[in-house]
N, C-alpha and C positions, 0 to 999 in steps of 0.2 A: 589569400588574405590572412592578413594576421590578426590576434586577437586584438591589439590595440589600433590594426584598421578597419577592425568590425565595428571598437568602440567609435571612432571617428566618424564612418561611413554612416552609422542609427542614428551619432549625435543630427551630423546634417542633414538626414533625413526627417526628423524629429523635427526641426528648427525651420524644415522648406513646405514640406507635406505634410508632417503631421500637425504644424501649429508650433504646439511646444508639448513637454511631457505630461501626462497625467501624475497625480501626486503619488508619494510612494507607495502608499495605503493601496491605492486604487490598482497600481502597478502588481502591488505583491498575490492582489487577489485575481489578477488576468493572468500573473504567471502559476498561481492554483491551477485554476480555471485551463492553460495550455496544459500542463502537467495530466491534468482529470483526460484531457482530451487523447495526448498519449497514450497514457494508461489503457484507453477505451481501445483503441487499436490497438496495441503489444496483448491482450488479454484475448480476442475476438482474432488476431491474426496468428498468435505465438503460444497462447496457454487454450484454456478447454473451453472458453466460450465460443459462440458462431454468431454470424452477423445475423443481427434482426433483419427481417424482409423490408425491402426497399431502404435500407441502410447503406451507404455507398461505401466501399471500401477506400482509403485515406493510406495515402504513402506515408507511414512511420518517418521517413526526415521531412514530411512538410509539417509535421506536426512539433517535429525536432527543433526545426530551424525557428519553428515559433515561441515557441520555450526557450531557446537563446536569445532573442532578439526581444523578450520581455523582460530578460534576468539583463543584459545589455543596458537597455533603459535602466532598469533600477542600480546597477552600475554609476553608468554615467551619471547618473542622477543625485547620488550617494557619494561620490568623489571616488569610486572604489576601481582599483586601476587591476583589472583582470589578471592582468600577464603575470605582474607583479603576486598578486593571488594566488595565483595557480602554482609560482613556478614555488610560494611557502609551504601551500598545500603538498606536493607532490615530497616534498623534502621531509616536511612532519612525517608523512606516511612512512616515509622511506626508513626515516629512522626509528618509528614506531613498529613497524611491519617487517623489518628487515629479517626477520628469523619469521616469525609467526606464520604466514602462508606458508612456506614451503616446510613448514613442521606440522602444520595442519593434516592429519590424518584423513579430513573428508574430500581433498583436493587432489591426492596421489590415485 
């Protein structure tokens, strides 16, 4: 699937099952809210914390996929065309970043 037929795929989901979207506000504080939940697993599963008793452990991409599919919405919602995003992002980096990593001392 691609990114702009993930955008596609949430819209009509959003439009059949979900109703319609919640407002951006509400959106940005579920995509918090997913982000927190990650976090809670990657720390408990990957850094030094351990799971509370009777705390189930949580697949890191179910947690993942939810935090996309929140940032998705507020996409679509915002008129903001991912792909297109991404492919500026990755070029900024490039030409920002283009020496710096690999001269990075803490990285070799």
């Amino acid at each position: 699937m691609t990114i702009q037929e993930a955008q596609n795929t949430v819209d009509q989901w959003i439009n059949t099952t979900g109703v319609r979207y919640f407002d951006p506000l509400t959106n940005t504080v579920l995509l918090n809210e997913e982000v927190g939940e990650l976090c809670r697993i990657m720390a408990r599963t990957y850094g030094e914390q351990s799971f509370k008793e009777g705390e189930k452990k949580t697949d890191p991409g179910e947690e993942m996929a939810d935090v996309l599919f929140v940032l998705i919405c507020l996409a679509n919602q915002t008129g903001v065309d991912l792909t297109d995003a991404l492919t500026k992002s990755l070029e900024k980096k490039t030409r920002r970043d283009a020496d710096r990593h690999r001269n990075n001392e803490k990285l070799q």
